[in-house]
C-alpha positions in Angstrom: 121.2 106.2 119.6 119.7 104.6 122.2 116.0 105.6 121.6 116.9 103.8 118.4 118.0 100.7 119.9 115.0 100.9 122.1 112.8 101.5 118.8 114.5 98.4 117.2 113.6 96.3 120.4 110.2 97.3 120.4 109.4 96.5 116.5 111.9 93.3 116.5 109.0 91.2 117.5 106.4 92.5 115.0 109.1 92.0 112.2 109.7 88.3 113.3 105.9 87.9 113.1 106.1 89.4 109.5 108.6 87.2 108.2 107.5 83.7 109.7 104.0 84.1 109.0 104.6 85.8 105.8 107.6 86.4 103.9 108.7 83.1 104.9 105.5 81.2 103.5 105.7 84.0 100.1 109.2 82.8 99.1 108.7 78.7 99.7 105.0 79.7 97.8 107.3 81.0 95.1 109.6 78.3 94.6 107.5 75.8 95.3 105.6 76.9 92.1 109.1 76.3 89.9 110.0 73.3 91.2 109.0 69.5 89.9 110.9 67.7 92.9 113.9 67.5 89.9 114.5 71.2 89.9 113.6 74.2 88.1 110.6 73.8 85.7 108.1 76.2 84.4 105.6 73.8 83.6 103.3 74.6 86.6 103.0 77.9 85.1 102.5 76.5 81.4 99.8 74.0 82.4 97.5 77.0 84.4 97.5 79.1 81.5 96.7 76.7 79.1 93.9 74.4 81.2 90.5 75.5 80.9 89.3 74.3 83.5 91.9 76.6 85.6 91.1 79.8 83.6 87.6 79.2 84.2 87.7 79.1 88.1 89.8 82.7 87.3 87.2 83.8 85.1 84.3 83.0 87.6 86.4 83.8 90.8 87.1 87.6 88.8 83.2 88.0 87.7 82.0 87.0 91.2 84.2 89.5 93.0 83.8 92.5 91.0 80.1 91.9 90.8 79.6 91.2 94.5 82.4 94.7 95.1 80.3 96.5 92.6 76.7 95.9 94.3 77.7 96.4 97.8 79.7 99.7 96.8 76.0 101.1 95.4 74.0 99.3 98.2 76.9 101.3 100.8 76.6 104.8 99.0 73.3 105.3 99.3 73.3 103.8 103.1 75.8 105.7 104.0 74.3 108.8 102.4 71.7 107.9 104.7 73.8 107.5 107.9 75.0 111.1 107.3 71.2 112.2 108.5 71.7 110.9 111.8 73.1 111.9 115.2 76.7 111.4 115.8 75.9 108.6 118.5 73.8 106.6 116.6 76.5 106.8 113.4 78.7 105.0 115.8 76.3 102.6 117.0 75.9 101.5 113.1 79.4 101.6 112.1 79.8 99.5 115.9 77.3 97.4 114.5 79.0 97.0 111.0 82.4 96.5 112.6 80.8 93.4 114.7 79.5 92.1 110.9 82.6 92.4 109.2 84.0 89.7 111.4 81.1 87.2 110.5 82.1 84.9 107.6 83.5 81.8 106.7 81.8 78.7 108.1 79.1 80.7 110.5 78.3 82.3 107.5 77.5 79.9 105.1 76.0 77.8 107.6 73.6 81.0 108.9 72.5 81.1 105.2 72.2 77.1 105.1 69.6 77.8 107.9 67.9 80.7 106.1 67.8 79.9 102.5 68.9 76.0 102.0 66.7 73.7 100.6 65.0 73.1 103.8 66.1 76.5 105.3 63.4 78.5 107.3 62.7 81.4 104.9 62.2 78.1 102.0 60.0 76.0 104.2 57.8 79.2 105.1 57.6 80.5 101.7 56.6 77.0 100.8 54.0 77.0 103.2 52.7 80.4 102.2 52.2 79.3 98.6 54.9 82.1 98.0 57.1 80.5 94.7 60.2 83.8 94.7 62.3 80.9 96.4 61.0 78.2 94.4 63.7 78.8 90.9 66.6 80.1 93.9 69.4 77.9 94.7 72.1 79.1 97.4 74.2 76.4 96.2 74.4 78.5 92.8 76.0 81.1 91.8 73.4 83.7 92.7 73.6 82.1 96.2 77.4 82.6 96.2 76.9 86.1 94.8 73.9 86.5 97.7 76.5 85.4 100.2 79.8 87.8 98.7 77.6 90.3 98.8 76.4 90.0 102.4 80.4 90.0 103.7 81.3 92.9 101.6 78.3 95.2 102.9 80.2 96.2 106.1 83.2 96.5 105.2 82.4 99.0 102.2 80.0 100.9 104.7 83.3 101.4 107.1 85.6 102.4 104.3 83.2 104.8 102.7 82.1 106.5 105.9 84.9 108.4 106.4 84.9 109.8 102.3 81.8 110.7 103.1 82.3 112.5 106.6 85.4 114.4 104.7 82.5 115.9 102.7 82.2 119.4 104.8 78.3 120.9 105.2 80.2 124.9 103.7 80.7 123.2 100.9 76.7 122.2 100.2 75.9 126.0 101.8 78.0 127.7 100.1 76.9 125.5 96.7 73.0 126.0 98.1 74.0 129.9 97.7 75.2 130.0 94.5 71.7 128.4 93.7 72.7 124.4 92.6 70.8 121.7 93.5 71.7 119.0 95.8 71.4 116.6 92.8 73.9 119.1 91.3 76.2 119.6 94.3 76.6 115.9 94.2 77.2 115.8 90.3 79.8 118.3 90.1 81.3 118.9 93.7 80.8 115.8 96.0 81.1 112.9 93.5 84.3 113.9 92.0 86.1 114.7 95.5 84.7 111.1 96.5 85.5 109.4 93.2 89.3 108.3 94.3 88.2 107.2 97.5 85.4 105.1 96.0 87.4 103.7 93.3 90.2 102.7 96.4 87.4 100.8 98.2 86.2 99.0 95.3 90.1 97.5 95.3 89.7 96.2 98.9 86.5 94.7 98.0 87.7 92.8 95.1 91.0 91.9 96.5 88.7 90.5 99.8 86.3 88.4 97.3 88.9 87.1 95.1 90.8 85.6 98.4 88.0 84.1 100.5 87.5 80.5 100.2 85.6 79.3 104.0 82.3 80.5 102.6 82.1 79.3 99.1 83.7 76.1 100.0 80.9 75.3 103.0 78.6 76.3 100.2 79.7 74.8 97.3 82.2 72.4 98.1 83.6 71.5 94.8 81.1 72.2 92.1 81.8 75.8 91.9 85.0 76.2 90.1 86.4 79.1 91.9 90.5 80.1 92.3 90.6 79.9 96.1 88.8 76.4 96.1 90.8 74.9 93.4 94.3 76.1 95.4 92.3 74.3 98.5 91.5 71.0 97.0 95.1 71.0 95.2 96.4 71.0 98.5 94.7 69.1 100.5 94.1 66.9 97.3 91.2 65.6 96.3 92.4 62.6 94.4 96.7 63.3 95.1 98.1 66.5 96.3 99.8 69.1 93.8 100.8 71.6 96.0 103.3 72.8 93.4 100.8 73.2 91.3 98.7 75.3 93.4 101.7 77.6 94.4 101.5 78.4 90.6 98.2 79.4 90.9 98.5 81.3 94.2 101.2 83.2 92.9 99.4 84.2 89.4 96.5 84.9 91.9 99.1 87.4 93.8 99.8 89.3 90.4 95.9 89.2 89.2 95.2 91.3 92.8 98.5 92.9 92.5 97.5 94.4 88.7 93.7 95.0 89.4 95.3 97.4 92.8 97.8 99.1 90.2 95.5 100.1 88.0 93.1 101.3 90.9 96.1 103.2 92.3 96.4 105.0 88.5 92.7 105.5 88.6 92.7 107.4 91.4 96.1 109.8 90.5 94.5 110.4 87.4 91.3 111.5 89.0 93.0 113.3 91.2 95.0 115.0 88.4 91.5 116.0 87.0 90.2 117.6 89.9 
């Protein structure tokens, strides 16, 4: 009983932590989005699903994040398959590396890429100078440069989660494969793809759920001319002409569900490849 008590005292400040900073601000989010300052409405949640303009900033916040998950989940196979060829230390100096990456978004970010590919960034102005016109038709203020930039924060972060699928991949399995005469082409087609295909399909979740919910980066970018989900919540709140922050609840919470749904059907994906094994 008392190793109990002692357990309890131990985790009682991690669960305060939880519910201020997050069960707390949840619920208020919740009710906030039915409530019109005269009581219960639904018509926060009427007027998101019928504005276009609204279901366009899902539409473009959706198509940006699983475009940006898919191309740094291909870009992060194939690297990682190339990791796999090196000593153990200098693995860890690369995932060390990537860990130190991951941290670098939001405002640094953008304004590293402002310096590097802005209109009068260094890579522009020496391209310029060079008579080299690649950058010429570019824009980083676009959607290719928001899609440049998604994909830049969700290279590391793929390369740590699909590191250890690919370490779980044991070398008797490609002898003992190598021995029955396939090919490593075929090895990968029928052994080590299908083990790996639950794991990759749970990473490509956390890469969507990350780009659907990051707002620092395209906001320093863009501002607001991109219509994207996590900038129009922003400039509801902080109000660009009057605040609506009921309004935005609304859309925070449908955001919630979106990510909640698009993680359920990952989470059936992967039983269901599972299953198939």
């Amino acid at each position: 009983m008392t190793s109990k008590k002692q357990l309890f005292v131990w985790i009682l400040p991690f669960l305060v932590l939880v519910t201020l900073f997050f069960i707390v601000p949840l619920l208020y989010m919740v009710i906030s989005s039915f409530s019109n300052g005269d009581g219960f409405t639904l018509g926060h949640y009427q007027e998101v699903l019928t504005s276009s303009y609204i279901l366009q900033g899902f539409k473009n916040s959706i198509t940006l994040s699983a475009v940006s998950a898919i191309i740094a989940l291909i870009v992060t196979l194939f690297a990682v398959y190339a990791m796999m060829r090196f000593s153990e230390p200098v693995r860890e100096r690369i995932l060390m590396v990537s860990n130190l990456t991951s941290n670098f978004s939001g405002i640094p970010l953008a304004f590293a890429f402002i310096v590097l590919l802005g209109n009068s960034g260094l890579f522009t102005l020496l391209f310029e100078k060079w008579g080299i016109d690649s950058l010429s038709s570019f824009s980083l203020y676009s959607w290719g440069g928001l899609l440049l930039v998604y994909i830049y924060f969700q290279l590391p972060l793929s390369l740590m989660l699909l590191y250890p699928i690919y370490y779980g991949i044991q070398q008797q399995w490609k002898d003992a494969a190598a021995l029955l005469g396939a090919s490593t082409f075929q090895f990968w087609r029928k052994i080590g793809v299908p083990i790996m295909l639950p794991g990759i399909v749970g990473t490509f979740s956390v890469l969507f759920a990350n780009a659907m919910g990051a707002y620092a980066s395209a906001y320093a970018l863009t501002g607001s001319n991109y219509n994207l989900v996590a900038i129009r919540i922003g400039a509801l709140l902080s109000g660009d002409i009057f605040a609506q922050p009921e309004l935005a609840s609304a859309i925070a919470v449908i955001l919630g569900v979106t990510m909640i749904i698009a993680m359920l059907l990952s989470e059936w994906s992967i039983k269901k490849t599972r299953r198939n094994l």
